[in-house]
VOGU-3710 file (C-alpha; in Angstrom, 3 decimals, decimal comma):
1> xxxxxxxxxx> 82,500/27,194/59,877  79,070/26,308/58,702  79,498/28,437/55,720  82,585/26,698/55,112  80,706/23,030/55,442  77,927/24,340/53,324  80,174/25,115/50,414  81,969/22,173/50,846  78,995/20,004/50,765  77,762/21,566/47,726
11> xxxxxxxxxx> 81,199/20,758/45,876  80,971/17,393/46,729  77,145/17,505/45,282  78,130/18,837/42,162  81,478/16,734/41,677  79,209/13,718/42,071  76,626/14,854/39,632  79,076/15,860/37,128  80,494/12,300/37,978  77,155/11,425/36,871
21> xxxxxxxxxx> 76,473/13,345/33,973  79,712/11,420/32,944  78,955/8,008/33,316  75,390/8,270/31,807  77,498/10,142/28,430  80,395/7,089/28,746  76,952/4,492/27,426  75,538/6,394/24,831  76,831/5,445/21,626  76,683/6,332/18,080
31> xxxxxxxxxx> 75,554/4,268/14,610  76,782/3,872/11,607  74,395/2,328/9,322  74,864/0,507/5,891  71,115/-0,455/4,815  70,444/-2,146/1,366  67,337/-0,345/0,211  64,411/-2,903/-1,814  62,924/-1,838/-5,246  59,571/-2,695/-4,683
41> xxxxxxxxxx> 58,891/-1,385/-8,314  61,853/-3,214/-9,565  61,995/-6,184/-7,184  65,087/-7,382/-8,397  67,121/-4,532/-7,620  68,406/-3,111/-4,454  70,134/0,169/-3,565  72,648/1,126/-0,894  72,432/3,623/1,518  74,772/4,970/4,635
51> xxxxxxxxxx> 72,649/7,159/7,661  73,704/7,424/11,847  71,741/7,198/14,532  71,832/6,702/18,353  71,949/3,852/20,803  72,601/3,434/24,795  74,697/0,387/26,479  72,421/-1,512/28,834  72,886/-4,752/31,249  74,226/-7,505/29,741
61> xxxxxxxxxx> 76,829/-6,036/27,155  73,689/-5,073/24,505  72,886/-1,448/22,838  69,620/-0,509/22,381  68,451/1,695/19,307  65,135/1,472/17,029  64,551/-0,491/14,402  64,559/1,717/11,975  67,993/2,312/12,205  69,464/-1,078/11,733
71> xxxxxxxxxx> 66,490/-2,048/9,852  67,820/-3,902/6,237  71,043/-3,617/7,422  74,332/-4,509/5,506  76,592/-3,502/7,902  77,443/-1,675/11,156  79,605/-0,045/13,212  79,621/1,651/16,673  81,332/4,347/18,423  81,750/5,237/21,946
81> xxxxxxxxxx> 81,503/8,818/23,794  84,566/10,562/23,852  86,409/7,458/21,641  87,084/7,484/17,520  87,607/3,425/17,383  84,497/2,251/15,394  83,553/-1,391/16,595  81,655/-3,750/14,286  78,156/-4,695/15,174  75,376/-7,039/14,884
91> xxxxxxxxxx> 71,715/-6,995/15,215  70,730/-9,639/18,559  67,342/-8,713/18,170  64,567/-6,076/16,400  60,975/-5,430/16,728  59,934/-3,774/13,558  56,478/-2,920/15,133  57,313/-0,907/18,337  60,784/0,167/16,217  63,309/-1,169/18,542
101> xxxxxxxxxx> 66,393/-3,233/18,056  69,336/-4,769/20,204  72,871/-4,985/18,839  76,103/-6,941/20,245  79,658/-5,899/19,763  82,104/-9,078/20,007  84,954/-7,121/21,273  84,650/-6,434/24,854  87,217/-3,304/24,385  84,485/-1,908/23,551
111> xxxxxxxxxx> 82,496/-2,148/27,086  85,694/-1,513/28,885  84,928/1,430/31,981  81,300/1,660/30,868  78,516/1,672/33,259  75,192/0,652/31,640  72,100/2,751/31,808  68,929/1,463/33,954  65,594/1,480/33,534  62,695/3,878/34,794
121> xxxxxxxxxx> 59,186/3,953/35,466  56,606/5,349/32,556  57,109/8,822/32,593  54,113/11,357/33,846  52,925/14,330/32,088  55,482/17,167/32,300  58,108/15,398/33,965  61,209/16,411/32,777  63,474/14,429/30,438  67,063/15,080/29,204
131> xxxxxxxxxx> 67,631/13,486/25,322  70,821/12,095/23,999  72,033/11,122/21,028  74,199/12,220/17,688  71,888/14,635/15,524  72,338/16,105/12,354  74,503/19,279/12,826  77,291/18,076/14,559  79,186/15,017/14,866  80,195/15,312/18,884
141> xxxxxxxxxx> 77,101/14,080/21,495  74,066/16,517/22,219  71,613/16,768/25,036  68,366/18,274/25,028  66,164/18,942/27,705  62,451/19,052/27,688  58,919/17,755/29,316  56,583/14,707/28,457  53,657/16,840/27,048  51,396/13,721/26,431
151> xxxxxxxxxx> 50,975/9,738/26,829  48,663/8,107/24,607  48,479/5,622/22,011  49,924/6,703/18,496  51,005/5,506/15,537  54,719/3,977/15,018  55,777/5,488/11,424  58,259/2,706/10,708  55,178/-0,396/11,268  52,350/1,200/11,180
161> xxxxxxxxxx> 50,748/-0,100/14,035  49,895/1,622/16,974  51,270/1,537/20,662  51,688/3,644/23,888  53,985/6,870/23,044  55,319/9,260/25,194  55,136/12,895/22,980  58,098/15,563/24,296  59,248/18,521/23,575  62,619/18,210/23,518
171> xxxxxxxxxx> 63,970/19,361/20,253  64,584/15,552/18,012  66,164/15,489/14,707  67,958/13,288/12,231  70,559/10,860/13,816  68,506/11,249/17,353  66,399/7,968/16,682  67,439/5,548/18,860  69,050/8,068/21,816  67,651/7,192/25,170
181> xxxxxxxxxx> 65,472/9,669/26,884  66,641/9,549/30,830  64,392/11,441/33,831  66,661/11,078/37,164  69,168/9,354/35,212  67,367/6,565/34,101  66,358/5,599/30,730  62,198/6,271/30,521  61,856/5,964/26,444  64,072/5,600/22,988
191> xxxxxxxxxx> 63,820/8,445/20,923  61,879/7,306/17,540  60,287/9,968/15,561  58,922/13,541/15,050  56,203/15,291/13,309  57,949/17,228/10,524  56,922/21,075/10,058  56,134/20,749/13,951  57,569/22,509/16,534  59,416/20,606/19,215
201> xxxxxxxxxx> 56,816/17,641/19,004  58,477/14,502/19,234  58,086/10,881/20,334  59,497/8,097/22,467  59,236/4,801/22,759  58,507/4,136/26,595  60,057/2,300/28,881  57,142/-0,638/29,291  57,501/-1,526/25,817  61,494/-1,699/25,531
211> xxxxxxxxxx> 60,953/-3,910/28,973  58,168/-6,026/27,160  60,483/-6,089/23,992  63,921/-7,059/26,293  61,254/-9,680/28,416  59,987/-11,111/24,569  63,463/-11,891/23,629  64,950/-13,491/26,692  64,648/-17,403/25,195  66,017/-15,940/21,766
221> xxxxxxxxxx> 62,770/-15,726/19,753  61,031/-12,882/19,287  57,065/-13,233/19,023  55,707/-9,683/19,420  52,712/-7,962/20,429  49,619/-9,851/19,988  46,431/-8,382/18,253  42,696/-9,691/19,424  41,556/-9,850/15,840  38,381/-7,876/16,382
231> xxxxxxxxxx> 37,317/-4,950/14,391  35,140/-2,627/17,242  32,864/0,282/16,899  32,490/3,065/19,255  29,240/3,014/21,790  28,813/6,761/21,421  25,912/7,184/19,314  22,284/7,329/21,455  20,297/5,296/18,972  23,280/2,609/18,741
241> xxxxxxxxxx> 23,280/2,156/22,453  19,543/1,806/22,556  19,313/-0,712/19,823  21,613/-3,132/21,800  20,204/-2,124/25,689  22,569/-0,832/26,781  21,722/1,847/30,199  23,884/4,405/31,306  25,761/3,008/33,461  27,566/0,698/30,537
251> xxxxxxxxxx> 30,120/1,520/28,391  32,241/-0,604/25,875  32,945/-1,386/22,219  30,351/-2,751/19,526  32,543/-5,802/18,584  31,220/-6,114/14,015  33,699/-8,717/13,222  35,854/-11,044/14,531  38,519/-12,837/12,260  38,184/-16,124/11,380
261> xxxxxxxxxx> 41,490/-18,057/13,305  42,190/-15,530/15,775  42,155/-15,740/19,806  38,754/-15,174/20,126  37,012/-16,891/17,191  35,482/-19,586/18,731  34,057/-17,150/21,508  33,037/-13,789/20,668  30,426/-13,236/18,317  29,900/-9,866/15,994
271> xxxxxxxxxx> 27,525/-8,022/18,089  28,874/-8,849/21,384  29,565/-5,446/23,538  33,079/-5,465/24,962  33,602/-4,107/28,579  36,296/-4,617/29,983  39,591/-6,169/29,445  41,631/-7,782/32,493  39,303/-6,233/34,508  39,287/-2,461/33,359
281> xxxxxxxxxx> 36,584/-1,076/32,122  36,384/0,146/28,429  34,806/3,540/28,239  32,347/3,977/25,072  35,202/5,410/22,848  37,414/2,941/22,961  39,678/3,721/25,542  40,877/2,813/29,137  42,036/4,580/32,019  45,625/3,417/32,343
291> xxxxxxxxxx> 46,399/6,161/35,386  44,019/8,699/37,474  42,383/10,925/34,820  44,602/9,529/32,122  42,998/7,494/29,411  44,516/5,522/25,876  43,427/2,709/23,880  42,280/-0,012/25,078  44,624/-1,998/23,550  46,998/-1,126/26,114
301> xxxxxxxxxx> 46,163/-4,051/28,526  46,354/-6,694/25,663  50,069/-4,906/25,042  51,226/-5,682/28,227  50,815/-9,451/28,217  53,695/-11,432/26,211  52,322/-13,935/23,718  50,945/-16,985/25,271  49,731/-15,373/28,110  45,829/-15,440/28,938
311> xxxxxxxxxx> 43,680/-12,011/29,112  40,223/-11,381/30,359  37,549/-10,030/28,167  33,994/-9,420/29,284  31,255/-9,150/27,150  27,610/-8,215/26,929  25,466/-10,556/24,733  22,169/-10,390/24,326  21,930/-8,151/26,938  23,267/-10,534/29,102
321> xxxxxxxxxx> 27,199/-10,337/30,513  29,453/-12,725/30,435  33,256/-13,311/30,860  35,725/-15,036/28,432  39,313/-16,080/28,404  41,624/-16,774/25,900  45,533/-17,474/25,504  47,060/-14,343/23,168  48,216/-16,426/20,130  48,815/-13,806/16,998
331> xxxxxxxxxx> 50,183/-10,506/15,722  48,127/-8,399/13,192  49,939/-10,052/10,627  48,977/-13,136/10,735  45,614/-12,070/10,453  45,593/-8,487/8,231  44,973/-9,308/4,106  48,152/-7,291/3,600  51,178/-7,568/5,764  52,435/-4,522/7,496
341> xxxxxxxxxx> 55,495/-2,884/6,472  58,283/-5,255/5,382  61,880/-4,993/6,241  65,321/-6,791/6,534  64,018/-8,926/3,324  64,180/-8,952/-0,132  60,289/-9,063/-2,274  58,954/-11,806/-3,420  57,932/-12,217/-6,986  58,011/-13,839/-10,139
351> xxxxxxxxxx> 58,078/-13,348/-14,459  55,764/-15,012/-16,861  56,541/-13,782/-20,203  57,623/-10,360/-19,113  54,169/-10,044/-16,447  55,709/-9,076/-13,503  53,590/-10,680/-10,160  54,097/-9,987/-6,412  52,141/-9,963/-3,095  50,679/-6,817/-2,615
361> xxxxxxxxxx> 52,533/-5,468/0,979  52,166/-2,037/2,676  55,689/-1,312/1,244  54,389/-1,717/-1,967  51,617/0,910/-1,841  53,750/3,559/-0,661  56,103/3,186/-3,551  53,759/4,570/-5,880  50,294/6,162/-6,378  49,053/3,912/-9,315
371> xxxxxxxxxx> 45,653/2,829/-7,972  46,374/3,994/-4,473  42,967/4,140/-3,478  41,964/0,730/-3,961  45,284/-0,817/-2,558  45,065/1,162/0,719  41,379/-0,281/0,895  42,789/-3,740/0,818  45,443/-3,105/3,404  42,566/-2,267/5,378
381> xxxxxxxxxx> 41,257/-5,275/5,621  40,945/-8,776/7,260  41,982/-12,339/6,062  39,464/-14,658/5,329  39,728/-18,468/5,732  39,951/-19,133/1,731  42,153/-15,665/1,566  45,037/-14,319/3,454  46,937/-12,551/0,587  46,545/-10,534/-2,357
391> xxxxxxxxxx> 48,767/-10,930/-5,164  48,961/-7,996/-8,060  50,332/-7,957/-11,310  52,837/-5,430/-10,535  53,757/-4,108/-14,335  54,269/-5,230/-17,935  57,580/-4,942/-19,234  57,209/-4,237/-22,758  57,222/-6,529/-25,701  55,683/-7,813/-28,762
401> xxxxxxxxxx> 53,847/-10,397/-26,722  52,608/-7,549/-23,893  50,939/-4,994/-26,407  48,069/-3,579/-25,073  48,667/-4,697/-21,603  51,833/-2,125/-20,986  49,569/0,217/-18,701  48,275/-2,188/-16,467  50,171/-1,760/-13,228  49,296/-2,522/-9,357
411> xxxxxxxxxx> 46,250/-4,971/-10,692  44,647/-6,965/-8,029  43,967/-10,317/-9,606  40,947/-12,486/-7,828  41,186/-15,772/-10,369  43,317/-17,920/-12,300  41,415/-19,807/-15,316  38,430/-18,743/-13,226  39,651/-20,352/-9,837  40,465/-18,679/-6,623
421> xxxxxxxxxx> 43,684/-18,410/-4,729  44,126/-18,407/-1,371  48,153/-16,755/-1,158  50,715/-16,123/-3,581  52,607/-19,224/-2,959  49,332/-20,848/-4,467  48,745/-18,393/-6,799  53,027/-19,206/-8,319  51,658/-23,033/-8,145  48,665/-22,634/-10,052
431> xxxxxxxxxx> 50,442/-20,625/-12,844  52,912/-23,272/-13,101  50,111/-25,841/-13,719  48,391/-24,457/-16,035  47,761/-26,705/-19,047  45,342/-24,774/-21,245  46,873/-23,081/-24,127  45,985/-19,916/-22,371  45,828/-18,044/-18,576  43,499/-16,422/-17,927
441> xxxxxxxxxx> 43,510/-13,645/-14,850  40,903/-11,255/-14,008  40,110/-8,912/-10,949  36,811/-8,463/-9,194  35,076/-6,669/-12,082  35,512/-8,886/-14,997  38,594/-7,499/-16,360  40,864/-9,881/-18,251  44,372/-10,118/-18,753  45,029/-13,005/-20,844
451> xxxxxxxxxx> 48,350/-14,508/-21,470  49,632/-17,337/-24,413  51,436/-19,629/-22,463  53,949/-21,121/-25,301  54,951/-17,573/-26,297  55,408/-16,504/-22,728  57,850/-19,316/-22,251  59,269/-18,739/-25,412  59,818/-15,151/-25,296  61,108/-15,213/-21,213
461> xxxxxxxxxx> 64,871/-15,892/-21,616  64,649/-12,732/-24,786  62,754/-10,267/-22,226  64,715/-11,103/-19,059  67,941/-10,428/-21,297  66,533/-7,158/-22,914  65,708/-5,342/-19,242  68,772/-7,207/-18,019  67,269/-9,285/-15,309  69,039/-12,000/-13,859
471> xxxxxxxxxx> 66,527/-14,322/-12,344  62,682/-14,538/-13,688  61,717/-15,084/-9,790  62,729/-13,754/-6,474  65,302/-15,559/-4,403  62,327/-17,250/-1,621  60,670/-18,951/-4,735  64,234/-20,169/-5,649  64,755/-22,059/-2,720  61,688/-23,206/-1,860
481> xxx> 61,979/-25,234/-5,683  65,278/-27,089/-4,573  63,992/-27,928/-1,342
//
């Protein structure tokens, strides 16, 4: 008899559990992407491209995915476990920097017997996860199983910024991105990228940052992650420490600059020694301990605040400590000299006489290696109150007008008849207003390109036609003229 029960209970245990297994396989849905692709080199033109990925149905009728996969979409289309109806779909809301996205299908056929996946807790080190999702090698659902290996800040490949990141090693691939990883059946991360020629190293998105992203979007707007707008130096170095006072017993960040509009302008100076943040205490290389003997950036207390909210800072200044508050206000691009990586947009930039201009963006300098060095420097660095962009003259198209000038390509320019620009809006206004007979444009080290206005104008319409470009300007500079 109790051999009897025993089996009996353990049917039941594993009916339920496949029951389960089921349900959580019912919400995980596949994506069918149409993206049209920017030129950056060609700004005009555009290219089309089709690629899946992998999504999961959660509370209140939305699928989440990254970013990356819906990212410049066209058009999309979702499929169910177990179903070959494709549903159309649109993007509710992204996040390009912590690469995550929510769609909506109209059709509620499509949610129809679905229970939606839950949320977990931040996963701990070699907890184990189960992956799902629609990889390359198969068009039916896979599951992979793994640990968390890691949790530490890392870099997001499709912004470029860095966040919290959960690394696995649960074997990721193609068409995975955007797949929920679950841990007792609830979703603890979204499946975003892997390091190629790796084995089994992976990362996921985790859970506090999908809930900050879900949290950000509630009234409809999305306003990100803020950034403090301090550049900081480690407090490793003996001499370093000595030279500000600093005694064993204190650790922190050398804060060397501090942009000019962001939170903190008006109270942190470049020298001050940063502590703590909301009340944890920042250990001499930068990091903080998030859990018991677990340490990542700092950052990660200003990334769990929503913009708007206040954080705690405090300081050492002149050897003396104090404690400062502030209301979180901007992302790093609003204050970085060159935007992070651009997407679900078209480039911005304009033709004078076949000189081809543009802001100089992150998406830019990857799309070639013509003075690569210098560019990347730039991205590097902070706006200034008379400068928040740089503008480039991008290339020459070729013409009786442009001889001599055909290799210059990915040219910072710094003046305009000798004046200063502070964007690229400004810089389009102030070659429009020219009235000399010539412009003049040079970079930081005296070297001139200069163009003949009349023959410019004169020659645009023959050039345009010749490379067979429709518009001498990009389609943001269009509107803002008939406004």
């Amino acid at each position: 008899m109790k051999l009897l029960l025993t089996f009996l209970l353990s049917t039941l245990l594993l009916t339920a559990n496949a029951e389960t297994e089921d349900q959580t396989k019912q919400a995980i849905v596949k994506i069918y992407a149409t993206a049209k692709i920017p030129n950056y080199q060609a700004p005009w033109n555009s290219s089309m491209r089709s690629s899946t990925g992998s999504g999961a149905i959660i509370e209140g009728g939305y699928i989440l995915t990254n970013a990356h996969v819906v990212a410049n979409e066209a058009f999309l289309e979702v499929q169910r476990y177990g179903q070959r109806k494709r549903y159309i779909a649109k993007v509710y809301a992204v996040s390009h920097q912590v690469d995550l996205a929510l769609l909506k299908v109209e059709e509620a056929a499509f949610f129809k017997g679905v229970k939606p996946l839950s949320f977990g807790t931040l996963p701990k080190v070699e907890e184990k996860i189960v992956v799902y999702g629609y990889p390359m090698g198969g068009s039916t659902l896979s599951a992979t199983i793994g640990v968390v290996s890691r949790v530490e800040h890392h870099t997001y490949a499709h912004s470029g910024e860095t966040f919290l990141a959960v690394q696995i090693d649960a074997a990721v691939n193609p068409g995975n991105s955007g797949g929920p990883a679950l841990s007792k059946g609830k979703i603890i991360g979204v499946v975003m990228q892997v390091i190629t020629k790796s084995q089994n190293i992976g990362y996921i998105v985790p859970v506090n940052i999908v809930k900050h992203f879900i949290e950000d979007m509630k009234d409809g707007k999305y306003d990100g992650f803020a950034d403090l707008g301090l550049g900081t130096q480690k407090l490793e170095n003996p001499a370093l420490r000595r030279y500000y006072g600093l005694d064993a017993n204190t650790s922190g960040k050398l804060v060397n600059k501090v942009v000019y509009d962001s939170t903190f302008s008006d109270l942190l100076e470049e020298g001050d020694i940063l502590t703590a943040v909301d009340g944890h205490t920042i250990e001499n290389d930068g990091t903080v301990e998030f859990r018991n003997h677990e340490y990542t950036h700092f950052h990660h207390f200003v990334d769990r605040h929503q913009m708007g909210d206040t954080i705690a800072l405090d300081i050492i200044r002149d050897q003396k400590p104090m404690h400062v508050n502030a209301k979180l206000k901007h992302t790093a691009d609003d204050m970085y000299l060159v935007k992070t990586t651009r997407y679900d947009t078209m480039p911005s930039y304009f033709i004078y006489g076949g000189y081809i201009f543009s802001p100089l963006t992150r998406n830019l300098i990857v799309s070639t290696k013509r003075n690569r060095v210098v560019l990347s420097n730039l991205a590097g660095k902070w706006q200034e109150e008379d400068r928040s962009e740089v503008v480039v003259l991008l290339k020459v198209l070729a013409s009786d007008i442009s001889r001599g000038d055909n290799e210059f390509g990915m040219w910072p320019i710094d003046t305009v008849n000798g004046e200063a620009f502070k964007d690229f809006e400004e810089f389009y206004q102030m070659m429009q207003a020219v009235k000399s007979p010539y412009i003049v444009l040079e970079d930081k080290d005296g070297v001139q390109v200069i163009i003949d206005k009349k023959e410019a104008q004169d020659k645009q319409a023959e050039i345009l036609k010749k490379y067979n470009i429709e518009y001498d300007k990009s389609i943001d500079l269009r509107t803002s003229e008939t406004k």
